[in-house]
N, C-alpha and C positions, 0 to 999 in steps of 0.2 A: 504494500500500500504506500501511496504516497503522503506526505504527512505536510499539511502547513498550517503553522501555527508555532513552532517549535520556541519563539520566543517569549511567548505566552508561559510557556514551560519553565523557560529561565528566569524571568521574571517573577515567576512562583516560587520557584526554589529559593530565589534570594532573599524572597519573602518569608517563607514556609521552609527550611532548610531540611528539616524532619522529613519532610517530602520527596526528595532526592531520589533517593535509591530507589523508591517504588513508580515515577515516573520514571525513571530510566530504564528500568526495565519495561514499563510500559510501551515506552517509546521503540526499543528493542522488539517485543511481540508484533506491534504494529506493524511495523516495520518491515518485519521479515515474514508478514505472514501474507496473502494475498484472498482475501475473505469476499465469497460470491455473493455471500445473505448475510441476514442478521443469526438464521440459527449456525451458520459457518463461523458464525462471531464468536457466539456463545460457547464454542466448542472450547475454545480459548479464555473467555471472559465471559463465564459461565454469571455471574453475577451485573452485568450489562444490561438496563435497561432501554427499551424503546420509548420515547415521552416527543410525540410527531412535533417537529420532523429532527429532532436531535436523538442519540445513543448517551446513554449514561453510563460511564464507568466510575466505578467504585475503585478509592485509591487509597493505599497503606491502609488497610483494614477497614475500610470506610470511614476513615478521617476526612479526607478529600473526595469531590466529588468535579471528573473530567466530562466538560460538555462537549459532546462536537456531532457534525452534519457528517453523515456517509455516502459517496456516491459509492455501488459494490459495482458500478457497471464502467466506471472509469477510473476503479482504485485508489479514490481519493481519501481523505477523512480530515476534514478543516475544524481545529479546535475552535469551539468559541467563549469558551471559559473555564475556568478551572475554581474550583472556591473550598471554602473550609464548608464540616456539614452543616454548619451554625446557618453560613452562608446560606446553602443550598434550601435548605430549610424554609427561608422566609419567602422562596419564591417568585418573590421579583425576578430570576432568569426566564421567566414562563413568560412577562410580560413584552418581554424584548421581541419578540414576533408574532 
């Protein structure tokens, strides 16, 4: 899969340090995996939700939670946020589309 967003990533870490290892390997699976569907996803990232039109992955135990769009028919997957679950919680990401 192709990945953009990667500075979003960086930018978290710097924030979220804690965060690091388990986005990096994130960014690794992604990466080297080339996913046709979402149950192809799930094979991988068995705890991944669908919430239209974004995939929800759960990050470092679910401390963090990765938002991003998937196209499976062009290999793409464009993060568009990354947040603590506190974050994620209140919502406000749902209102942004």
């Amino acid at each position: 899969m192709f990945l953009i967003g990667q500075r979003k990533i960086a930018k978290f870490i710097k924030k979220h340090p804690n965060a690091k290892t388990s986005l990096e390997r994130w960014v690794v699976l992604i990466t080297e995996n080339d996913f046709n569907s979402f149950p192809d996803l799930t094979s991988i990232f068995p705890t991944a939700d669908y919430v239209r039109p974004y995939t929800v992955f759960n990050i470092s135990g679910n401390n963090f939670r990765l938002i991003a769009e998937i196209s499976y028919l062009e290999k793409t997957i464009i993060i568009d946020s990354i947040l603590t679950h506190a974050e994620y919680d209140k919502e406000m990401w749902k209102n942004e589309f």
